[in-house]
C-alpha positions as CSV (number, residue, x, y, z in Angstrom):
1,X,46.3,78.2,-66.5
2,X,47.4,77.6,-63.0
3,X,50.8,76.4,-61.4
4,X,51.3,73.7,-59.5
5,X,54.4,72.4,-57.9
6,X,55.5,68.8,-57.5
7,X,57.7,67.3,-53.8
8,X,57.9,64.1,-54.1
9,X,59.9,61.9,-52.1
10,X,63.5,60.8,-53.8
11,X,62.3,57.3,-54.5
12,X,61.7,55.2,-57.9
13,X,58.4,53.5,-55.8
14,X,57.0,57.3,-54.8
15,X,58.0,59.0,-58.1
16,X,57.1,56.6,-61.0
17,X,53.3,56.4,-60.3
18,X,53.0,60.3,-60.5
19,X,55.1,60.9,-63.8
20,X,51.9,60.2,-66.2
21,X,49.6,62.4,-64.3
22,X,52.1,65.3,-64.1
23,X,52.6,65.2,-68.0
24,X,48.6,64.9,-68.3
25,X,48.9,68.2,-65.9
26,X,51.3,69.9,-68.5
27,X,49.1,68.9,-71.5
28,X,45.9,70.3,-70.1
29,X,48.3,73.7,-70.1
30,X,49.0,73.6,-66.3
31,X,52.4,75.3,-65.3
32,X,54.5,72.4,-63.5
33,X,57.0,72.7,-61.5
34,X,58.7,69.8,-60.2
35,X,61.4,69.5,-57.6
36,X,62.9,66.3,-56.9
37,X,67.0,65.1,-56.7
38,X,69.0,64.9,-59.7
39,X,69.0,60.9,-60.1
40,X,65.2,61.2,-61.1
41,X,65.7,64.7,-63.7
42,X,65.8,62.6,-66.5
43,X,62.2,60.9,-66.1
44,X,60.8,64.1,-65.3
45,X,62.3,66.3,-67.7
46,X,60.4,63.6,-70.2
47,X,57.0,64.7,-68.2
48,X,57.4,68.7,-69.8
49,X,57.3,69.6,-66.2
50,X,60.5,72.1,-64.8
51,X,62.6,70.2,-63.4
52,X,64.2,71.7,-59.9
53,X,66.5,69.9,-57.8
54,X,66.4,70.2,-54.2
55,X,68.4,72.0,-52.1
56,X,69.7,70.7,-48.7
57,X,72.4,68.9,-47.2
58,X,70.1,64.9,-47.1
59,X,68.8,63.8,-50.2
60,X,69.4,60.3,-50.3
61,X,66.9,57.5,-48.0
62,X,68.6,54.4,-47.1
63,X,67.0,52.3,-43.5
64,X,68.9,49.0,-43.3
65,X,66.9,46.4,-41.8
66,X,63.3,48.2,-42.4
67,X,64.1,49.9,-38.4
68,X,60.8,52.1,-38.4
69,X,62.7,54.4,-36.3
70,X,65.1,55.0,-38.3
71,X,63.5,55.8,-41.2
72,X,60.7,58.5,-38.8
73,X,63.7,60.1,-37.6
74,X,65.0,60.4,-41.3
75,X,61.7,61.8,-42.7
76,X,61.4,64.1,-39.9
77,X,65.2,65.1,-40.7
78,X,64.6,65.3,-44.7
79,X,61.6,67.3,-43.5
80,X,62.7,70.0,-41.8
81,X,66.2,70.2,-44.7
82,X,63.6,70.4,-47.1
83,X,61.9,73.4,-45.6
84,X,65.0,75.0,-44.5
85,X,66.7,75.0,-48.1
86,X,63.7,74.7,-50.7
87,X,60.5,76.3,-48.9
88,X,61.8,80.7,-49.8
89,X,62.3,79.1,-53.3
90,X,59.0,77.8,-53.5
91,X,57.2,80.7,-52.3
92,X,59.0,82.8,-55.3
93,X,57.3,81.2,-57.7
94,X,54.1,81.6,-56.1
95,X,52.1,78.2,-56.9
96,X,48.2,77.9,-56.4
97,X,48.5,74.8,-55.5
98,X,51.2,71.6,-54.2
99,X,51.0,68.4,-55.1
100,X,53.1,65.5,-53.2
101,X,53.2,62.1,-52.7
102,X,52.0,60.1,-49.6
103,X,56.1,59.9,-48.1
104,X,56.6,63.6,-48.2
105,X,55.6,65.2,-45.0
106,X,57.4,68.8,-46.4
107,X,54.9,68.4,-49.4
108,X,51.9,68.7,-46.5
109,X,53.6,71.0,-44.8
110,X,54.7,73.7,-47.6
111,X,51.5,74.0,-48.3
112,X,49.9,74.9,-45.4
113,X,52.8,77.6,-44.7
114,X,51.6,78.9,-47.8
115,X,48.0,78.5,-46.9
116,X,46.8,76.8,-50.2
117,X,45.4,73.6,-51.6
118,X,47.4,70.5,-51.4
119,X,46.9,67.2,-52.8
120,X,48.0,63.7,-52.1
121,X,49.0,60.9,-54.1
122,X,49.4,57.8,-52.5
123,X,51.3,54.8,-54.5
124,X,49.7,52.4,-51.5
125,X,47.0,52.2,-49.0
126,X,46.6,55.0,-46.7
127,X,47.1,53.5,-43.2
128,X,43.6,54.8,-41.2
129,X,42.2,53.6,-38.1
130,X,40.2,51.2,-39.7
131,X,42.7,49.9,-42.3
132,X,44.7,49.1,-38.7
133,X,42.1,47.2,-36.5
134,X,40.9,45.1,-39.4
135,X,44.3,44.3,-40.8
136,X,44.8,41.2,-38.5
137,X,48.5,41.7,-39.0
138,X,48.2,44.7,-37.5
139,X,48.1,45.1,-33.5
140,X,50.6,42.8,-32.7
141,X,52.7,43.9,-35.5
142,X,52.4,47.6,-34.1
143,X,53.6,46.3,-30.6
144,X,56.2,44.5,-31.6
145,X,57.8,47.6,-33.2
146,X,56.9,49.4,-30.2
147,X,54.9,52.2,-32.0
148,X,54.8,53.9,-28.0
149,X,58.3,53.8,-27.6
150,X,58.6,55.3,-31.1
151,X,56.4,58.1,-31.0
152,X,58.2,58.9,-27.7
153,X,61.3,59.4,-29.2
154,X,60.5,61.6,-31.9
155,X,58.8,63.8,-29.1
156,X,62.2,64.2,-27.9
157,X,63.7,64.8,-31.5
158,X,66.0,67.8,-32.0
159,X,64.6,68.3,-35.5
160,X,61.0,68.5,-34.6
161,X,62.0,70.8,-32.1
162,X,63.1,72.9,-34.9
163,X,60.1,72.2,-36.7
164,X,58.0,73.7,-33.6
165,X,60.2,76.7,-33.0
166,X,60.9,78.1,-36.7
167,X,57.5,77.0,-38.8
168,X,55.0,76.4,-36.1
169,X,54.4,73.1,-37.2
170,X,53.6,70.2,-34.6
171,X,54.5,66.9,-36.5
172,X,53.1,64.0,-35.6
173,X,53.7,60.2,-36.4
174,X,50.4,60.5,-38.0
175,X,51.8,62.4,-40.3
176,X,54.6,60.2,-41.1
177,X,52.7,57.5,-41.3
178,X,49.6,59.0,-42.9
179,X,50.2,62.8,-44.6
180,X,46.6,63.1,-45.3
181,X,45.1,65.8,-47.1
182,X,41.4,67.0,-48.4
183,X,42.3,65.9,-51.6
184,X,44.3,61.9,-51.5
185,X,44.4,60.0,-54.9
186,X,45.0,56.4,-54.7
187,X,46.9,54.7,-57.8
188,X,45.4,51.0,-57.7
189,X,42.0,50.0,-58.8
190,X,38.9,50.0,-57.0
191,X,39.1,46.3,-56.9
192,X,41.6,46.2,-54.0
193,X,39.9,48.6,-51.8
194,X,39.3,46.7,-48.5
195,X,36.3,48.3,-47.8
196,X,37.7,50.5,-45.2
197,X,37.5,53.9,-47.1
198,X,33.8,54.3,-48.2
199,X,33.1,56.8,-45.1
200,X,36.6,58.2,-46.1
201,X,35.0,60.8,-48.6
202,X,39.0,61.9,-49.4
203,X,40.3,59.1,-51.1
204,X,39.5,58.5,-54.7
205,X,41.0,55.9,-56.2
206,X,41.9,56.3,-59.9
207,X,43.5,53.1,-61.0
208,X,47.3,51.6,-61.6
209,X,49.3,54.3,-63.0
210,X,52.9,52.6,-64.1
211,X,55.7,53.8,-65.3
212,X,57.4,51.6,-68.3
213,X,61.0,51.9,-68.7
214,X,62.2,50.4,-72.2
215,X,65.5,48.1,-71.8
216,X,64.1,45.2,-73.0
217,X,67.5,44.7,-75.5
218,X,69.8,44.4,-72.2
219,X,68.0,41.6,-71.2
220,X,68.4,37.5,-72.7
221,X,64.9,37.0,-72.8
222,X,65.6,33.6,-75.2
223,X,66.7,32.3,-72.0
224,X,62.9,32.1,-71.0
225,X,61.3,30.2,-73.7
226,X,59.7,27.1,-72.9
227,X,60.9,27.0,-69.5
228,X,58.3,27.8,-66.5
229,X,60.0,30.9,-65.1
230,X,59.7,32.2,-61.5
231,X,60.6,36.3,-60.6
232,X,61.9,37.5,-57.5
233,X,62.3,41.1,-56.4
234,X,62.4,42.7,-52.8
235,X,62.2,46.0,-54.7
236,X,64.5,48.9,-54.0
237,X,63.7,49.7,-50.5
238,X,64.4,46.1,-49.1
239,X,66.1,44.4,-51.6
240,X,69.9,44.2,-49.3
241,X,68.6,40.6,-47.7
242,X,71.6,38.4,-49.0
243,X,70.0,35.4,-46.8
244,X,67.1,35.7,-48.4
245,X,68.8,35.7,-51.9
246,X,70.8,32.2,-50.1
247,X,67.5,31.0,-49.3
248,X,66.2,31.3,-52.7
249,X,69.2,29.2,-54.4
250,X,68.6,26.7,-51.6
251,X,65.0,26.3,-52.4
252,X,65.2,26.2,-56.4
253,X,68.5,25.6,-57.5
254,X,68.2,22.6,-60.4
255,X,65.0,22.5,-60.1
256,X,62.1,22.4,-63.1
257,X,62.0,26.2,-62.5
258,X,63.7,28.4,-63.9
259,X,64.3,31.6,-61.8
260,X,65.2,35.4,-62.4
261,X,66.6,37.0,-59.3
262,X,66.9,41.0,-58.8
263,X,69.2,41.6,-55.9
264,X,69.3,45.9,-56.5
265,X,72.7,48.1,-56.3
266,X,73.3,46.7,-52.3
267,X,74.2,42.9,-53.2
268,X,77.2,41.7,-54.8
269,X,76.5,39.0,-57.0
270,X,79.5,37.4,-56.1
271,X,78.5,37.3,-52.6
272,X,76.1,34.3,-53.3
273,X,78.4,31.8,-54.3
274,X,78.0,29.1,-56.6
275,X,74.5,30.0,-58.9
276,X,73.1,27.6,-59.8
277,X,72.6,26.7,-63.6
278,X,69.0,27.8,-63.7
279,X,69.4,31.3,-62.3
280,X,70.2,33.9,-63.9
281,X,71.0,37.0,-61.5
282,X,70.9,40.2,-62.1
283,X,71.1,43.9,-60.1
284,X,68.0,45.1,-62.0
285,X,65.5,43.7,-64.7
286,X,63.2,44.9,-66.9
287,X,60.3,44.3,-64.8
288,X,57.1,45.4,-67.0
289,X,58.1,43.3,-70.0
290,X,59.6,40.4,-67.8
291,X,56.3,39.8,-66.6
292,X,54.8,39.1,-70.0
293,X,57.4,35.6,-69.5
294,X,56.7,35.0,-66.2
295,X,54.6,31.9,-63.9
296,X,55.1,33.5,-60.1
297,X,56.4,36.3,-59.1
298,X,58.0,36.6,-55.7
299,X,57.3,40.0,-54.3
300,X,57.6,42.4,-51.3
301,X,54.5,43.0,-52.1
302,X,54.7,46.6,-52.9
303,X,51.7,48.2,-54.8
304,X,53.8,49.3,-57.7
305,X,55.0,46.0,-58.1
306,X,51.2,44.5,-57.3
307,X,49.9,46.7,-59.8
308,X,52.4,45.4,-62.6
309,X,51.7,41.8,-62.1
310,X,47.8,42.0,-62.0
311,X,48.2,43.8,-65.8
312,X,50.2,41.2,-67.0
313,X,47.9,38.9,-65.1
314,X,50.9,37.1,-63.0
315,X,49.9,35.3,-59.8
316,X,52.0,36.1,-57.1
317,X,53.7,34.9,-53.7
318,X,53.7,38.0,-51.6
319,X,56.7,38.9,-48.8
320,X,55.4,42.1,-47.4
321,X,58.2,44.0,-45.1
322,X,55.8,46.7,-43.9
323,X,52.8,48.2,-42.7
324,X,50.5,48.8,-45.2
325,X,52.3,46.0,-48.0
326,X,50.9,43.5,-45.0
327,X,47.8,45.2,-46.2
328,X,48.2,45.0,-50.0
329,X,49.3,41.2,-49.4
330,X,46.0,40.2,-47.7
331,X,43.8,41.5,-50.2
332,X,45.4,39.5,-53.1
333,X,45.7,36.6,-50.9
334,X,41.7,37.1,-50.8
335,X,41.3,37.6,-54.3
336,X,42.9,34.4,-54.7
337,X,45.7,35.9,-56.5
338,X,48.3,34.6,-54.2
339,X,49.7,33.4,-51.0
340,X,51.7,35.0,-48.0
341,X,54.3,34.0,-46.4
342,X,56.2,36.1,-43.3
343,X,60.0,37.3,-44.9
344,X,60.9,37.5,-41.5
345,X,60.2,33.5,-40.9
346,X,61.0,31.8,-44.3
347,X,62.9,28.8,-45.2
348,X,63.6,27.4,-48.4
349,X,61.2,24.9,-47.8
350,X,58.4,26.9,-47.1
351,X,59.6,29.6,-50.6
352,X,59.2,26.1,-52.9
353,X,56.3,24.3,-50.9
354,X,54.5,27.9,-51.9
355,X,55.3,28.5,-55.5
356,X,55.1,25.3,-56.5
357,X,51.9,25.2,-54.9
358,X,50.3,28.6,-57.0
359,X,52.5,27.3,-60.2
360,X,50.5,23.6,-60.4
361,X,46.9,25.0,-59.0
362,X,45.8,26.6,-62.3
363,X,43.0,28.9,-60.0
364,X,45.7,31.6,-58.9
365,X,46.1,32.1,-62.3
366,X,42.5,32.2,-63.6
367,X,42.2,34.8,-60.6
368,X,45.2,37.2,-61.7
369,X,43.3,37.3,-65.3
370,X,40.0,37.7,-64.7
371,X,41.3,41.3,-63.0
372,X,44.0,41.4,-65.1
373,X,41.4,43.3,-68.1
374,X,40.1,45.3,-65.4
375,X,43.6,46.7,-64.2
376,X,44.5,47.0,-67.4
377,X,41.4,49.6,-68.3
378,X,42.4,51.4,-64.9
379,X,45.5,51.9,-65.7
380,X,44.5,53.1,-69.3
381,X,42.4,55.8,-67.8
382,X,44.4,56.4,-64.3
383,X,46.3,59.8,-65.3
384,X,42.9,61.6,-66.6
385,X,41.2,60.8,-63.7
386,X,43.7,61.9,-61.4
387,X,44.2,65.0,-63.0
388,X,39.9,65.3,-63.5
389,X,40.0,64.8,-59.5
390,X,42.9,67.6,-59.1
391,X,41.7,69.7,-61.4
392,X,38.2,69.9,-59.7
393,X,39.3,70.3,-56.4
394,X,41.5,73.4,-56.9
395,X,38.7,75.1,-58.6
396,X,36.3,74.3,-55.9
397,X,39.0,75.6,-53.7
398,X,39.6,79.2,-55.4
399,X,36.3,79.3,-55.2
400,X,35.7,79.2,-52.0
401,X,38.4,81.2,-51.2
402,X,36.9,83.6,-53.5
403,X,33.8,83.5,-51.5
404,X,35.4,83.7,-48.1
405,X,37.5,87.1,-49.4
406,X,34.0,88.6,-50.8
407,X,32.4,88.1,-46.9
408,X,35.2,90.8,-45.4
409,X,33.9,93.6,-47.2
């Protein structure tokens, strides 16, 4: 038996698609220890891992306005408190190995302090050199951002300074952006690799792992029956867009649709106004079993929420906010499960032009289930051959470590 310990980033999009493989890890008789904040101890406790909150003064991730800068700066921050408060801890209970996800630079970094195996999982693409330049999206998206002017500024950051003078470690936006190890496992299916990674030998990917949350009863699902029903969710990263929300009643209100809106802990519901008869509005839904009612849902395009629709075999209209969701956007868009439009440019008549369009052309929906039985045996198998991959590589590493101790004598 060997101990492994879990830093993941305090997210619900970075945590849930781990929980399944870290109980597979606990009923294979690993020791797992587990650190995360307290809002996420209950879903972890239910993994059989030790739960561990962490220590610090920042342990909460809110970027308004998805300002890239912002939200480097705040990793590099949560970085370096995460060290600071959690790394002697860590070191006490002496793991052979650390597992994070692909948001959690301090993940990367405990371990190499520690000098032992890491591995990554990523819950989306891994943003590579190759991923960027054939991405079309890409270039000019990096410009506009100023990805220069960026990495300039977090040269000049008082906490990477820190980072530098007390742990030796030289972050890099790469890492940000990236957090690469020997060892990354990718939760989606092979089907939506973009070709990009096959000279990558470090990325496996194992299938869709999701998390199902059951809170069906809260919900008025009767109010679905025999009506063609449209989803929409920015997720919880982006969801504080009220004009979008605006946009939205503009587009559909009393129309043939009918349409479920999530607008997350950041939007008043009172702050749109009049709803219209045919929403129904809500701060959160029960997304997984919502599906199973669902014609189109309107997504940010995240690979959580990707992953969902494909298994319940839901066609989709994809809003991507960032890098690598511009990513996960085009490849459904070319497997003809979806369209795109920019978030940053829509109207309501561009939102209902679109969905209607994907509702009343029955291919989008032929597409999302002919991969729907394919994501659906991923997913089934997605835990056991993460932990397979994890498993295997820590044993090739003690061995070689083995090795490499034997050759100094």
């Amino acid at each position: 038996m060997s101990k492994a310990v879990f830093l993941n980033f305090p997210t619900h999009g970075c945590l849930n698609p781990l929980l399944a493989t870290a109980t597979e890890l606990v009923s294979r008789g690993e020791n797992v220890i587990y650190y995360c904040t307290e809002e996420f101890r209950e879903k972890i406790d239910q993994t059989g891992a030790e739960f561990r909150p962490y220590k610090g003064l920042i342990n909460d991730f809110k970027i308004e306005n998805d300002d890239l800068y912002k939200a480097a700066k705040l990793s590099v921050e949560m970085t370096l408190d995460k060290l600071e408060y959690n790394l002697d801890d860590i070191r006490k209970d002496n793991p052979d190995y650390i597992i994070h996800d692909s948001l959690c630079t301090w993940g990367k970094y405990t371990a190499s302090i520690l000098s032992i195996p890491a591995v990554n999982l990523m819950h989306s693409f891994p943003i590579t050199k190759s991923s960027v330049s054939a991405t079309y999206k890409m270039l000019p998206f990096l410009f506009k951002i100023g990805i220069y002017k960026l990495m300039n500024k977090l040269l000049r950051n008082s906490s990477k300074k820190r980072l530098k003078k007390r742990y030796n470690i030289e972050l890099s936006l790469g890492d940000i952006l990236i957090n690469k190890e020997d060892m990354n496992i990718i939760y989606t299916s092979k089907q939506m690799e973009m070709n990009l990674y096959n000279s990558e030998k470090s990325y496996y990917f194992v299938g869709p792992s999701l998390f199902f949350k059951n809170d069906e009863t809260k919900f008025p699902f009767e109010r679905l029956k025999d009506k063609k029903v449209i989803y929409i969710s920015l997720g919880t990263l982006h969801n504080n867009n009220l004009p979008f929300y605006k946009i939205c009643l503009e587009a559909f209100g009393n129309r043939a649709y009918f349409v479920v809106l999530s607008v997350g802990k950041n939007t008043k519901i009172e702050q749109l106004g009049n709803v219209p008869g045919n929403f129904l509005i809500r701060e959160s839904a029960p997304q997984q079993i919502l599906l199973d009612y669902v014609d189109l849902f309107i997504t940010h395009a995240g690979m959580n929420s990707v992953n969902e629709a494909i298994c319940k075999g839901v066609p989709m209209l994809l809003l991507p906010h960032q890098f690598e969701q511009e990513m996960i956007a085009k490849k459904v868009f070319e497997l003809g499960m979806g369209e795109v439009l920019s978030i940053k440019t829509i109207t309501s008549k561009k939102i209902f032009k679109k969905a209607h369009e994907i509702i009343s052309r029955p291919n989008y929906k032929m597409k999302a289930q002919l991969y729907q039985s394919i994501f659906k045996k991923d997913e089934e198998e997605s835990h056991l051959k993460a932990v397979d991959q994890i498993l295997e590589y820590v044993r090739i590493c003690k061995n070689s470590r083995q090795v490499n101790n034997s050759h100094r004598f």
